[in-house]
N, CA, C and O atoms as a GROMACS GRO file, in nm:
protein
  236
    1UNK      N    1  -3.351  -1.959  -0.945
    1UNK     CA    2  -3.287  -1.922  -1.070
    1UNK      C    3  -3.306  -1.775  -1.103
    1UNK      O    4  -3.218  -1.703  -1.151
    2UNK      N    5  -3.403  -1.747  -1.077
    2UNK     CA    6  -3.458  -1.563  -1.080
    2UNK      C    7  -3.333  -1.454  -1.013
    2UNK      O    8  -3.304  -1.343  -1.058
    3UNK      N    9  -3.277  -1.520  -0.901
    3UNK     CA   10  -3.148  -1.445  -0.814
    3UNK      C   11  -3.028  -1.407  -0.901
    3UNK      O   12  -2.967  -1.301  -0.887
    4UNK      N   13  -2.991  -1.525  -1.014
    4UNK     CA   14  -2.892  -1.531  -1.100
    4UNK      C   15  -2.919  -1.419  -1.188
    4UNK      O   16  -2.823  -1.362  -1.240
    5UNK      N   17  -3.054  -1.374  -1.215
    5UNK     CA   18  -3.069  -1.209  -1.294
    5UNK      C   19  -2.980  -1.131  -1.266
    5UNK      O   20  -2.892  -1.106  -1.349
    6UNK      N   21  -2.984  -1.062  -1.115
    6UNK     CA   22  -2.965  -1.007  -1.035
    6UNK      C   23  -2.777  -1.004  -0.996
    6UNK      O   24  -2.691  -0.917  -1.002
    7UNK      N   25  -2.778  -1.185  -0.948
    7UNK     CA   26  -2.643  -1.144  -0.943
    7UNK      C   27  -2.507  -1.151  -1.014
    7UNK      O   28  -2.395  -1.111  -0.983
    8UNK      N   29  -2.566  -1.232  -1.148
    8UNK     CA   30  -2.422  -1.205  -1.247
    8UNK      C   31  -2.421  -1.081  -1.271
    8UNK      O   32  -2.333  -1.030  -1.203
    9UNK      N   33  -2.500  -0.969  -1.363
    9UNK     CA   34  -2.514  -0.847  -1.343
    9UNK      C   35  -2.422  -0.744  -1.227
    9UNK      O   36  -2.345  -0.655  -1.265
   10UNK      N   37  -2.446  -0.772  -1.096
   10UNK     CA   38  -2.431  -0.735  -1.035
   10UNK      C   39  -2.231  -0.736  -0.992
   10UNK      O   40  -2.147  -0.651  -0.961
   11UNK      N   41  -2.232  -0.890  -1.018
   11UNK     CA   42  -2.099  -0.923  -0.987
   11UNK      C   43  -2.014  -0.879  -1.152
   11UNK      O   44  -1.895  -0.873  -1.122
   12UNK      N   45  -2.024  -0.856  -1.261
   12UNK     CA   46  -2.014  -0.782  -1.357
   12UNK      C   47  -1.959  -0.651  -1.307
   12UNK      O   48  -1.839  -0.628  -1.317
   13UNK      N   49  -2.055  -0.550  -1.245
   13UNK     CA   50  -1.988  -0.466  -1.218
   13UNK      C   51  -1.923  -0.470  -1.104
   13UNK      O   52  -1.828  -0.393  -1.117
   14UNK      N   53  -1.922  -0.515  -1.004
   14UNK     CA   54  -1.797  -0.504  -0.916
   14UNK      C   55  -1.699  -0.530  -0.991
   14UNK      O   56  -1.605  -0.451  -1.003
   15UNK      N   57  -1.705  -0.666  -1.064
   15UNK     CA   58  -1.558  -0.680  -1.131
   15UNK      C   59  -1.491  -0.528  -1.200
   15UNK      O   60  -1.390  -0.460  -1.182
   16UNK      N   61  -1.595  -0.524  -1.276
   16UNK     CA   62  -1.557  -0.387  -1.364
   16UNK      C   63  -1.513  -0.273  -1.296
   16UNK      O   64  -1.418  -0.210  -1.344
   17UNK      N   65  -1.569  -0.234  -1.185
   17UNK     CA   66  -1.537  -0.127  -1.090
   17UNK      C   67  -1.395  -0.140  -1.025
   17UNK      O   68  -1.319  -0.043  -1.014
   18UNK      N   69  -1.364  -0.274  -0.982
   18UNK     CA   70  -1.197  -0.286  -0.941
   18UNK      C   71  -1.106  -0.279  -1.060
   18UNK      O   72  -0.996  -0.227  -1.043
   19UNK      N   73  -1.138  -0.325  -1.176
   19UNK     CA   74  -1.079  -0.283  -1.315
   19UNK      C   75  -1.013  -0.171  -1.320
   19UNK      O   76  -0.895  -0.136  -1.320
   20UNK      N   77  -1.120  -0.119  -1.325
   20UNK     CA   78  -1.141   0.063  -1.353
   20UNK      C   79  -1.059   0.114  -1.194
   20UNK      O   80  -0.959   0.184  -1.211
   21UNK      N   81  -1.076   0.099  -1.128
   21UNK     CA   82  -1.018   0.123  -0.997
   21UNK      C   83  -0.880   0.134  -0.978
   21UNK      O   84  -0.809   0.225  -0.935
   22UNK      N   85  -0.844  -0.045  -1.044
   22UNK     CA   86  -0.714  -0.070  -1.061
   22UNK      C   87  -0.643   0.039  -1.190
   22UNK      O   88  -0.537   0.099  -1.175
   23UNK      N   89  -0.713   0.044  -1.291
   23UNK     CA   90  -0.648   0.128  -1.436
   23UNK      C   91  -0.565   0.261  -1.382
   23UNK      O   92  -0.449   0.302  -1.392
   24UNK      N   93  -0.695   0.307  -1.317
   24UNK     CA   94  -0.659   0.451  -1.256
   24UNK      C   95  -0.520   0.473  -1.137
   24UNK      O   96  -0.446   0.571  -1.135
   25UNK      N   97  -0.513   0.368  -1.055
   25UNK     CA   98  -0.415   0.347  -0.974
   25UNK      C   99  -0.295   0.384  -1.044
   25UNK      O  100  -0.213   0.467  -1.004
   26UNK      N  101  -0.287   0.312  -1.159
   26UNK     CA  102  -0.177   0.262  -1.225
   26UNK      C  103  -0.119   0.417  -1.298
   26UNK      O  104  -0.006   0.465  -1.294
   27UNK      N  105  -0.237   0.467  -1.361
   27UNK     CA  106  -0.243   0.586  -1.420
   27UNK      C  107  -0.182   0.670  -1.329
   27UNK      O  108  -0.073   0.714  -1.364
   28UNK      N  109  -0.231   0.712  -1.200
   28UNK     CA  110  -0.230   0.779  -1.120
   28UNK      C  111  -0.032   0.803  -1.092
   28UNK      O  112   0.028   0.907  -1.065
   29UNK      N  113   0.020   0.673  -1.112
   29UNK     CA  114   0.145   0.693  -1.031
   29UNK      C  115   0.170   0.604  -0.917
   29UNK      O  116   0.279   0.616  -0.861
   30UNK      N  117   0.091   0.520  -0.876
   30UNK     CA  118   0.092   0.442  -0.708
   30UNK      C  119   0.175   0.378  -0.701
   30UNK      O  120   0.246   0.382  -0.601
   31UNK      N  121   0.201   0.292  -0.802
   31UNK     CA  122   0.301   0.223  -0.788
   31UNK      C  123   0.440   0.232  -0.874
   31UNK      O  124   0.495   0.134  -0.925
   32UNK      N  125   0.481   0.344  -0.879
   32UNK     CA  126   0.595   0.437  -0.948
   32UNK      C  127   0.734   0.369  -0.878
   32UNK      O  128   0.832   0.316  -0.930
   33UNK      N  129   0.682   0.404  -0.686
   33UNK     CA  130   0.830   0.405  -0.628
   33UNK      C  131   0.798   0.288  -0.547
   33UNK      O  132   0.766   0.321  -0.432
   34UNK      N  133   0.795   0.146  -0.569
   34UNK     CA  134   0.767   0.045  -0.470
   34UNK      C  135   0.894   0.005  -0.390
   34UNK      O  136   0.894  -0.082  -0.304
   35UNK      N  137   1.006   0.080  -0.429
   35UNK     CA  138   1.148   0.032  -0.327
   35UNK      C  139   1.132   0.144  -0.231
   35UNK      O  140   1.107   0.096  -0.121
   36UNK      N  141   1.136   0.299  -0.228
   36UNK     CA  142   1.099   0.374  -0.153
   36UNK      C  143   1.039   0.373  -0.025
   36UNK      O  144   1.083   0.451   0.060
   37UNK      N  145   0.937   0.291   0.004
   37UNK     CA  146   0.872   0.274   0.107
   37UNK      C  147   0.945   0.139   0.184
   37UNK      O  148   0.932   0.130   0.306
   38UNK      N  149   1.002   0.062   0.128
   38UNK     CA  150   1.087  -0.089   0.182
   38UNK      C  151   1.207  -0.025   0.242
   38UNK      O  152   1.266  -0.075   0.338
   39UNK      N  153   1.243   0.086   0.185
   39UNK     CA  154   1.370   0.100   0.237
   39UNK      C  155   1.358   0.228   0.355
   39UNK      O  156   1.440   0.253   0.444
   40UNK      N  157   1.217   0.306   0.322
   40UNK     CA  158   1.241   0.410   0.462
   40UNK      C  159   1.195   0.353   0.567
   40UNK      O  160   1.205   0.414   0.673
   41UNK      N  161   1.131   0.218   0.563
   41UNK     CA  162   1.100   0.198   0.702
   41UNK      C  163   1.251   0.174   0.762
   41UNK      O  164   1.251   0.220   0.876
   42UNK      N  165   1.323   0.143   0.743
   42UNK     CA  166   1.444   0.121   0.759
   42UNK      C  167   1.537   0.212   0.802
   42UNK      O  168   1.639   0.190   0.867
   43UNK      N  169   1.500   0.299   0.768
   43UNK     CA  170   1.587   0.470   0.849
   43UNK      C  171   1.543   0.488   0.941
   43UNK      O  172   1.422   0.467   0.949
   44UNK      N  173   1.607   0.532   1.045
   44UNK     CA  174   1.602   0.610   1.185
   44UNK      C  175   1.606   0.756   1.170
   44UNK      O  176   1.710   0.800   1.219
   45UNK      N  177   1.532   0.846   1.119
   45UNK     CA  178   1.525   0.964   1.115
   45UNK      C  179   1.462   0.998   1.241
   45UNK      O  180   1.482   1.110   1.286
   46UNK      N  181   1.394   0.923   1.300
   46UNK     CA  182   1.325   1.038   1.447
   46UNK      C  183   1.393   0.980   1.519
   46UNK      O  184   1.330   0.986   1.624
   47UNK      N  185   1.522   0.900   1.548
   47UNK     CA  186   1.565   0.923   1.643
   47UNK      C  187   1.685   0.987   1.670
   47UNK      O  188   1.776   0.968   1.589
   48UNK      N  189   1.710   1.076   1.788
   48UNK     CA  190   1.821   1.180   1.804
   48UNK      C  191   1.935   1.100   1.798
   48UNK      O  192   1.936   0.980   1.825
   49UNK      N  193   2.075   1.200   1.745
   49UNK     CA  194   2.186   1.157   1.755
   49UNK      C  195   2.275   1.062   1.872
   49UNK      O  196   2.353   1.136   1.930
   50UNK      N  197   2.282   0.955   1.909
   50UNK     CA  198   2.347   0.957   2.035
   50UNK      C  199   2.249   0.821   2.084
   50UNK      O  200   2.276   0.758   2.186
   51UNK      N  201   2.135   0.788   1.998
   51UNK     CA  202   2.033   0.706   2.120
   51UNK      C  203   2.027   0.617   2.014
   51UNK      O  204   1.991   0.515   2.073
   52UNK      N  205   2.042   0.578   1.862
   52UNK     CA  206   2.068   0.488   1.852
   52UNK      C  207   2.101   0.318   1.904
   52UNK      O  208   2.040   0.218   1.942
   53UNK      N  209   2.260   0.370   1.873
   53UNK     CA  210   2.337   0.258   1.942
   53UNK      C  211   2.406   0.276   2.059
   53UNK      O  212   2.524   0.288   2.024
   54UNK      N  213   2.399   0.284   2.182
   54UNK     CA  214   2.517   0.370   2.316
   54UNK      C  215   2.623   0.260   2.280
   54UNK      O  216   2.602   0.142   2.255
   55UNK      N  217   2.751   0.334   2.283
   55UNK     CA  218   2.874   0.252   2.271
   55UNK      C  219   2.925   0.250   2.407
   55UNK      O  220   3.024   0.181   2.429
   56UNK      N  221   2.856   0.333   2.527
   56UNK     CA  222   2.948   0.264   2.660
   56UNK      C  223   2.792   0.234   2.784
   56UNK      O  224   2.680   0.275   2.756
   57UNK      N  225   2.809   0.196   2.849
   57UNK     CA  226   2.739   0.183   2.969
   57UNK      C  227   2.753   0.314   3.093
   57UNK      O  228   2.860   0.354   3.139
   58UNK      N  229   2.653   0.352   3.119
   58UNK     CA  230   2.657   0.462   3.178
   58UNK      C  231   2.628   0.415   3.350
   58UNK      O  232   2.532   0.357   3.401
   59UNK      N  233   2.752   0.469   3.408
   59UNK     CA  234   2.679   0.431   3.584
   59UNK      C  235   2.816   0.344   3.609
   59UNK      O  236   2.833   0.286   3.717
   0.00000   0.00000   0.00000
């Protein structure tokens, strides 16, 4: 029973610390643009013109 001192206390502040963790996130801006990132994985910017899609067979 002596451990329970120790770890409600303890688990108190973790909770509190992801709280606070989370507040600041929010504050910060993080989750402003959540379509942004869904949709650039989705672009082909590094790949060159032409290598996409080949529209003929070569050979």
């Amino acid at each position: 029973m002596n451990v329970l001192v120790y770890l409600v206390p303890m688990a108190l502040a973790l909770g509190l610390t992801g709280l606070v963790a989370f507040l600041w996130s929010l504050r910060a801006g993080q989750y402003d643009d959540l379509d942004g990132a869904a949709l650039r994985i989705l672009s082909d910017d590094d790949v060159p013109d032409g290598a996409a899609a080949p529209d003929r067979e070569v050979g």
